[in-house]
N, CA, C and O of each residue as an XYZ file, in Angstrom:
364
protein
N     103.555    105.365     69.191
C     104.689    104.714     68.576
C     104.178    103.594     67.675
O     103.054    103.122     67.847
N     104.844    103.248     66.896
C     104.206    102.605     65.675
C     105.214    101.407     65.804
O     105.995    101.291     66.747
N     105.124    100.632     64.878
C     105.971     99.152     64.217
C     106.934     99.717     64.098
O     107.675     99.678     65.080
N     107.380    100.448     62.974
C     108.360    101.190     62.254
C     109.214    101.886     63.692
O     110.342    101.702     64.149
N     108.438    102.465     63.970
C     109.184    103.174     64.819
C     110.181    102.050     66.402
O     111.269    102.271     66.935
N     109.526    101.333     66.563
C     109.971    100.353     67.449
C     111.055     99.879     66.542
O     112.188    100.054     66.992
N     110.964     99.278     65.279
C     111.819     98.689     64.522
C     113.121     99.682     64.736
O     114.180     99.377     65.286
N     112.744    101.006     64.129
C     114.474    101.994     64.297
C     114.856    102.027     65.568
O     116.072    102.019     65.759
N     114.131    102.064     66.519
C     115.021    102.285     67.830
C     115.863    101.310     67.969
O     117.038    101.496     68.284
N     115.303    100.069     67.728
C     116.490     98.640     68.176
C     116.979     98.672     67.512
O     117.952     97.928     67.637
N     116.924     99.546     66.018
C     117.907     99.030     65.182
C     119.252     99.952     65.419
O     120.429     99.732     65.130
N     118.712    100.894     65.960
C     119.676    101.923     66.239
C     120.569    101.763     67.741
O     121.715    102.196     67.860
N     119.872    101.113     68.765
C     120.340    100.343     70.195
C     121.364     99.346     69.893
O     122.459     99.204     70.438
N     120.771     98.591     68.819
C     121.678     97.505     68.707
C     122.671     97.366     67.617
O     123.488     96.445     67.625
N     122.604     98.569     66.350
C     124.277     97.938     65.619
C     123.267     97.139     64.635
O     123.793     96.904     63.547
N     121.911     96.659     64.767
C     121.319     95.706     63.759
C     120.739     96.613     62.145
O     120.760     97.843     62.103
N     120.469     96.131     61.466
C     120.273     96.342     60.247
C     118.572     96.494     60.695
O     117.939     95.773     61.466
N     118.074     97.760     59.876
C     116.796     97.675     59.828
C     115.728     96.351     59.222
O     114.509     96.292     59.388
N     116.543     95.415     58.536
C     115.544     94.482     57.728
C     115.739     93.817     58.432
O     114.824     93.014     58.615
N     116.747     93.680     59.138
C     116.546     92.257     60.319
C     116.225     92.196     61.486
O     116.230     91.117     62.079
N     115.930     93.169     61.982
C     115.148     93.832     63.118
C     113.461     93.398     62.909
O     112.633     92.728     63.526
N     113.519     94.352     61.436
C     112.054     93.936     61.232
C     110.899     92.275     60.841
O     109.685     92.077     60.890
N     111.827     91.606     60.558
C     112.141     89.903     60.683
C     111.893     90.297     62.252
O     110.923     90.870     62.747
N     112.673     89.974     62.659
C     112.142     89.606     64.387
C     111.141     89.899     64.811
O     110.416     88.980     65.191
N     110.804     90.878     64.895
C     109.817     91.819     65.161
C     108.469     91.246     64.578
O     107.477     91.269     65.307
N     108.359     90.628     63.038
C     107.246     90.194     62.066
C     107.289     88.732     63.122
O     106.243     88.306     63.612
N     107.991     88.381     63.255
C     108.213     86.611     63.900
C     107.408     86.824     65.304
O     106.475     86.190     65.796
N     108.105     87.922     65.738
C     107.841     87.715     67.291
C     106.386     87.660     67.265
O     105.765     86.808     67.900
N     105.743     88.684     66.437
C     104.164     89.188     66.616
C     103.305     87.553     65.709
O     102.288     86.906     65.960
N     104.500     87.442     64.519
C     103.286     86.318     64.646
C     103.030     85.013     65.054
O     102.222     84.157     64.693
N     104.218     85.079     66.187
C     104.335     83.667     67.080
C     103.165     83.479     68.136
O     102.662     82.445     68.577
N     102.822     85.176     68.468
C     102.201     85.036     69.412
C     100.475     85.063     68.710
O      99.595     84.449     69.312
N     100.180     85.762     67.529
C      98.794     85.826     66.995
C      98.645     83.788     66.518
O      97.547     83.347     66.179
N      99.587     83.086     66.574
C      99.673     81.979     65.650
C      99.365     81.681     67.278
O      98.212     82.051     67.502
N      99.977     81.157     68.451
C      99.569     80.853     69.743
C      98.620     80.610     70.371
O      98.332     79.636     71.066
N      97.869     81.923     70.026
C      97.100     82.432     70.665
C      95.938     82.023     69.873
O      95.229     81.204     70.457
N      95.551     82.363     68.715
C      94.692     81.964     67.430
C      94.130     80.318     67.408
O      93.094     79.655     67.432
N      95.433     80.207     67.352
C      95.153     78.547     66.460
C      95.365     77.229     67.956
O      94.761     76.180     68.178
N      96.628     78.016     68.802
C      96.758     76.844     69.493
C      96.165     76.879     71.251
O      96.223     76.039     72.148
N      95.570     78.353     71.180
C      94.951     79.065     72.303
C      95.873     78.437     73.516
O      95.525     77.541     74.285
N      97.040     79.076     73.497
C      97.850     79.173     74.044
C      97.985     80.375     75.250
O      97.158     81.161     74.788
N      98.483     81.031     76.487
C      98.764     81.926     76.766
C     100.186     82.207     76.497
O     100.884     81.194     76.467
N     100.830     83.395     76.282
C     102.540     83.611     76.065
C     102.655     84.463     77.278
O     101.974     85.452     77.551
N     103.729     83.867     78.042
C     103.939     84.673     79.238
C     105.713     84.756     78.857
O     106.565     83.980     78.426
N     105.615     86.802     79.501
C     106.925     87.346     79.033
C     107.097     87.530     80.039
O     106.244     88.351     80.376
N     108.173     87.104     81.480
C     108.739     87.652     82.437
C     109.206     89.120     82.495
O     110.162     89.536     81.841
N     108.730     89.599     83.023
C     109.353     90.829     83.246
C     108.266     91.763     82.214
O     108.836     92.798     81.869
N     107.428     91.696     81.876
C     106.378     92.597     80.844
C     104.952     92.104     81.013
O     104.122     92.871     81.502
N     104.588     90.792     80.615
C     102.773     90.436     80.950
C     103.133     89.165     80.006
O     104.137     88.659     79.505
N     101.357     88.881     80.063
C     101.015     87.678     79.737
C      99.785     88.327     79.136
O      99.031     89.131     79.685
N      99.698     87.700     77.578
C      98.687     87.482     76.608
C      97.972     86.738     76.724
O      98.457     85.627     76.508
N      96.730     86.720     77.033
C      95.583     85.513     77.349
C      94.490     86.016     76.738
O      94.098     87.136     76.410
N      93.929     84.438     76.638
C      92.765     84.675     75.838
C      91.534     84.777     76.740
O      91.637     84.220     77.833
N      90.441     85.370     76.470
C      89.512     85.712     77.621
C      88.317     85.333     76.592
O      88.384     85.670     75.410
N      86.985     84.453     77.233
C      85.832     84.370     76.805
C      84.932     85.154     77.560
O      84.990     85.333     78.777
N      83.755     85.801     76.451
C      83.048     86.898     76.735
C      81.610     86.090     76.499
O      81.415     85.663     75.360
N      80.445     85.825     77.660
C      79.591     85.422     77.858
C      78.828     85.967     76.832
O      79.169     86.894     76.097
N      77.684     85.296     76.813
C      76.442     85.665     74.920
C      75.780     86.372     76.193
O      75.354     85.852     77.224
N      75.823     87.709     75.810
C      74.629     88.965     76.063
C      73.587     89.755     75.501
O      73.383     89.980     74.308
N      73.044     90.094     76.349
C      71.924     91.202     75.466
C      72.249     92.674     75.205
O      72.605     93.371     76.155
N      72.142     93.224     73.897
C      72.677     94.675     74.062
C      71.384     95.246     73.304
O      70.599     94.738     72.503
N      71.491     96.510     73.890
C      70.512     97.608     72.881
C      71.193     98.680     71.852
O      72.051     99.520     72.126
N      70.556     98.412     70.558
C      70.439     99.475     69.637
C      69.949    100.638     70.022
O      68.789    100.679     69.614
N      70.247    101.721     70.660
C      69.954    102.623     71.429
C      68.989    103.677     69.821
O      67.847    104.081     70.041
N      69.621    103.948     68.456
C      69.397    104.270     67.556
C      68.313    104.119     66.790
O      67.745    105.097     66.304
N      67.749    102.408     66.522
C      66.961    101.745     66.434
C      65.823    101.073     67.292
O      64.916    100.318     66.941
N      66.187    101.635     68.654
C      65.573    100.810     69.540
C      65.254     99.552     69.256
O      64.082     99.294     68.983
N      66.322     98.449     69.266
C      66.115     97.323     69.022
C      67.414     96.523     70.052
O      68.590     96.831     70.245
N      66.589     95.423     70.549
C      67.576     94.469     70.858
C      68.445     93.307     70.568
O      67.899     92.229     70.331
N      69.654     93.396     70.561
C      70.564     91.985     69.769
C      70.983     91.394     70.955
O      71.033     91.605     72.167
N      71.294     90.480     70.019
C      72.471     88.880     70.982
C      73.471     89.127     70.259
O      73.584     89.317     69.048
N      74.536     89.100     71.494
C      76.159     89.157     70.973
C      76.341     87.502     71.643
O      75.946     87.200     72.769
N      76.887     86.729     70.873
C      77.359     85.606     71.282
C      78.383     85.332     71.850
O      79.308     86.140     71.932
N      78.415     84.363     72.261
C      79.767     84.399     73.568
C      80.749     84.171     72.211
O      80.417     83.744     71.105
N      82.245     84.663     72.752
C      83.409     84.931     72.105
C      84.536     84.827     72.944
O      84.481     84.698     74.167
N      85.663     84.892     72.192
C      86.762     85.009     72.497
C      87.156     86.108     72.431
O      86.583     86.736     71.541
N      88.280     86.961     73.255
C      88.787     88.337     72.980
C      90.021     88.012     73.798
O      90.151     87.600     74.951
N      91.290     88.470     72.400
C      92.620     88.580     73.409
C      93.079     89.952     74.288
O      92.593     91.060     74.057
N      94.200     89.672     75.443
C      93.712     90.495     76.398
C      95.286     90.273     76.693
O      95.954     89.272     76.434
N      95.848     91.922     77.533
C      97.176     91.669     77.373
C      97.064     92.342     79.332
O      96.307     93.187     79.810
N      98.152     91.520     79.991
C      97.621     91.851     81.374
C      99.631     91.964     81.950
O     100.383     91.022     82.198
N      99.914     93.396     81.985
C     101.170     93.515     82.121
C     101.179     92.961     83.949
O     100.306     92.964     84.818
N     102.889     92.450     83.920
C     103.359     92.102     85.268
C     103.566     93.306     86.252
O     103.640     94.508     85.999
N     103.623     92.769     87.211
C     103.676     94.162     88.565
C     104.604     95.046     88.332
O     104.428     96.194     88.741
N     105.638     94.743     87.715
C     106.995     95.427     87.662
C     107.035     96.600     86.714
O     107.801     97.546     86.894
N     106.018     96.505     85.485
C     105.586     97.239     84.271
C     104.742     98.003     85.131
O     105.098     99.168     85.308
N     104.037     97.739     85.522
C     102.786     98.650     86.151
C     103.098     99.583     87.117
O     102.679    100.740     87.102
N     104.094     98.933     88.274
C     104.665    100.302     89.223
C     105.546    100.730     88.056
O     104.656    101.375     87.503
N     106.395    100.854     87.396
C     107.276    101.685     86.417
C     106.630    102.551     85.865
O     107.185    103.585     85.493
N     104.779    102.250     85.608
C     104.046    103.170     84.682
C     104.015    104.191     85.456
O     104.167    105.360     85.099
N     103.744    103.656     86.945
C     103.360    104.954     87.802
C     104.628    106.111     88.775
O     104.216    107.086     89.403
């Protein structure tokens, strides 16, 4: 399922206009990349998960190709960790 496609369903659930659906939708996503990015924030959605940011220790990896070894430096990586309620529903 895509953007677009999320966009028509609500627009079609709710009676809303496709352009203003897609406004929300542009807002919602970049409230949380702006959060998360700039103010390293976590966003916690009751009832769905919590977006957190996770740091990834500086390791050693191999060029298996090259036989050569690099350093990956420690980093940041966002990480989306759904609530219990999402997870038994998956199953």
């Amino acid at each position: 399922m895509t953007k677009a496609d999320i966009i028509s369903r609500i627009a079609e659930n709710t009676g809303l206009q496709k352009k203003d659906v897609a406004l929300v939708v542009e807002g919602f996503m970049s409230e949380i990349r702006t959060n998360m990015a700039e103010h390293r924030e976590s966003i916690f959605l009751r009832g769905f998960g919590t977006f957190t940011i996770k740091r990834r220790a500086k390791k050693t990896a191999r060029n298996i190709s090259k036989n050569t070894t690099l350093v990956i430096e420690a980093h940041d990586i966002p990480v989306f960790k759904p609530c219990k309620s999402f997870i038994e529903k998956m199953k």
